[in-house]
C-alpha positions, 0 to 999 in steps of 0.5 A, a space after each residue: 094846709 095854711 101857709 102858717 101851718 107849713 111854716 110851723 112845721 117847717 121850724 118844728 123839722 129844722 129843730 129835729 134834723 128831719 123834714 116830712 114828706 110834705 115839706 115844700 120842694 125846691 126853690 122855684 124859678 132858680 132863686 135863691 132860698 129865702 131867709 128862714 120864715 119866722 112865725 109869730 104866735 101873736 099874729 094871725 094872719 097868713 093870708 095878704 090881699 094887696 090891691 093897688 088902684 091905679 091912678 089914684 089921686 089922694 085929692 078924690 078921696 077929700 072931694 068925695 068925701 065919705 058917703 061916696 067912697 065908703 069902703 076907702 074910708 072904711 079901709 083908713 078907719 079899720 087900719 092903718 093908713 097915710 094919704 102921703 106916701 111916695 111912688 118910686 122916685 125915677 118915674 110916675 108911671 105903671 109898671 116900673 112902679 107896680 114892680 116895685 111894689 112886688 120887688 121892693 126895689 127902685 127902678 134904675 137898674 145902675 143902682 140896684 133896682 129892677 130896671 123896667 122903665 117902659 110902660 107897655 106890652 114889649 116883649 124885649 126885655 122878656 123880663 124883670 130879670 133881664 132888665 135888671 142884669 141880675 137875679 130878681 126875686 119878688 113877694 111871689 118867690 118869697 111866698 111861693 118857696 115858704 109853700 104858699 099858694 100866690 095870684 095875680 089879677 090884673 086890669 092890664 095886659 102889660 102885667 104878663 112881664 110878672 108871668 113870665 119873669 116868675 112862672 113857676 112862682 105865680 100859680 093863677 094869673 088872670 087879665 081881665 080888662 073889665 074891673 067889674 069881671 076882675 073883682 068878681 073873679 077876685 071875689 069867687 078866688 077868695 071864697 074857692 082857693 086858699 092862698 098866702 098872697 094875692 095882688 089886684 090890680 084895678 085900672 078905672 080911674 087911670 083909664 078915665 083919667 087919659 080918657 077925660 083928665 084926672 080929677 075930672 067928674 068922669 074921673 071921679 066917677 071912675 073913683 066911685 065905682 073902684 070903691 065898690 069894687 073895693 066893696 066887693 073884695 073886701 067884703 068877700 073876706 070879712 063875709 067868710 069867716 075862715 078869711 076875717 080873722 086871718 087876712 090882711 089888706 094892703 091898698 095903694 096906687 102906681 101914681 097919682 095925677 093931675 089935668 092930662 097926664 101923669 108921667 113928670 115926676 115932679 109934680 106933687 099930684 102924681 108922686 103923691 099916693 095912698 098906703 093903707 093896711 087894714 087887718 087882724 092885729 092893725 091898729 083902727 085909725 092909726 096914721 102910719 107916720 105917727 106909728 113909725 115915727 122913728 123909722 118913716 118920716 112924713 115927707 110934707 110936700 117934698 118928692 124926697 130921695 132915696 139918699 135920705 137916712 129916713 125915708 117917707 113910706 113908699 108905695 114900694 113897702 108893699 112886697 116886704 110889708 106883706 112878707 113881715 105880715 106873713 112871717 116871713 123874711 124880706 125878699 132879697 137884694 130888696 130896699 124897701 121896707 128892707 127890715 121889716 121896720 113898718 109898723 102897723 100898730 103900736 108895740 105892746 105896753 
């Protein structure tokens, strides 16, 4: 059973006061229960692939160019994309900003976020959950209690935080170091399981960037090779028929990078990251700005604040943009993408 089919029957039970055997069960990991989903009959998809490529400069992309990184390309001319987008303010580090990304919160715990601000494998805090002092759900949870399946694959070890944090909500984990191996389990998942909600994580051009400076030719070269592993999964969807005209794909990166390092949240070259959707129903070529004109605004150079009325798209819009994609509502206590505002295509005429 699909994830929109569980949906559906769920408002079909709710309109007639009794819900099937088949219903999902109790809201896992002790959260609260999510918003009541919402189905949209004009919406095929009920699947999301969200990918993050670690360390990715939006620079590499221009200097590549086309021919050597096809599937980024193809994925901006297939969907809707923006090269300008933000990570969190606070910090332009991994884990902070990949549990953004599935939170939809900032990072300083003080004014609402998850609160992980370290970037390794400590075990103490154990969880997103006791680094923020508070109740803490994520896309997983949200997907999960609308009786969707969900997976992580990641390229890093520190990613257990998310397992442990959402046990019950994550049904298949697997850290894989080698990106190669990952994109391939990635792509023997697509064809083998049926799922609402997958995150890939791919760490090749940070790895190489520690390694040998960020826009280095090794770096570029690490670029390179995650666009054929881009190649990899995207193509794994649009090869099944059963997944092409019911999958979304959602690509961006932690942070960008520049020479040495990536940790000064003030440089442009690292708080600069992509944001690309790509998927039935999105529009081809279409600059997320100029889609959501009233509502996101192209913040130009600026690292921008999270006290602008009108905030720039942020690599942190990911959870809520995969739970508007798959009807559902956005995840609590969440801030971006809060309401569901960022459009992937144009409103009918």
């Amino acid at each position: 059973m699909t994830l929109r089919s569980v949906l559906a029957s769920l408002l079909a039970c709710t309109a007639l006061a009794v819900c099937p055997a088949s219903a999902p069960a109790a809201v896992p990991d002790g959260e609260l229960p999510p918003p009541t989903p919402r189905v949209s009959a004009d919406d095929a998809i009920d699947s999301v692939v969200a990918i993050s490529v670690d360390g990715l400069n939006t620079d590499a992309l221009a200097k590549l160019g086309r021919e050597r990184t096809p599937h980024l390309h193809d994925l901006m001319d297939s969907g809707a994309s923006t090269l300008n987008a933000r990570t969190e303010r606070e910090l332009t580090i991994t884990l902070p900003n990949h549990t953004g990304m599935v939170t939809g919160r900032r990072v300083e715990a003080s004014t609402g976020g998850h609160g992980v601000t370290w970037n390794d494998d400590r075990r103490r805090p154990a969880t997103v959950q006791s680094a923020a002092g508070q109740r803490v759900e994520s896309v997983f949870t949200q997907v999960k209690a609308a009786g969707g399946s969900t997976a992580l694959f990641a390229s890093k070890t520190k990613f257990s935080l998310w397992k442990r944090s959402w046990p019950r909500s994550i049904d298949t984990t697997r850290i894989q170091l080698d990106n190669t191996r990952l994109a391939r389990s990635v792509r023997r998942d697509l064809r083998d399981h049926e799922r609402a909600f997958r995150f890939v994580h791919l760490s090749l051009p940070d790895s190489a960037g520690h390694d040998h400076g960020f826009m280095s030719s090794r770096y570029l070269r690490a670029v390179e090779k995650v666009d054929g592993l881009l190649g990899v999964i995207v193509g794994a969807v649009r090869s099944d028929p059963e997944l092409v005209g019911r999958t979304a794909i959602i690509l961006t990166s932690d942070h960008g990078g520049l020479g040495a390092s990536h940790s000064d949240p003030r440089r442009l070259a690292n708080y600069r990251v992509p944001f690309m959707v790509a998927g039935p129903g999105v529009e081809a070529g279409a600059d997320l700005y100029e889609l959501n004109a009233d509502d996101y605004l192209d913040p130009g150079m600026r690292r921008t604040t999270y006290r602008q009325s009108v905030q720039p798209v942020r690599n942190g819009d990911l959870a809520n943009l995969a739970l508007d994609l798959l009807d559902l509502g956005a995840v609590p206590g969440s801030e971006h993408n809060l309401r569901l505002d960022l459009d992937v295509s144009r409103p009918p005429a």
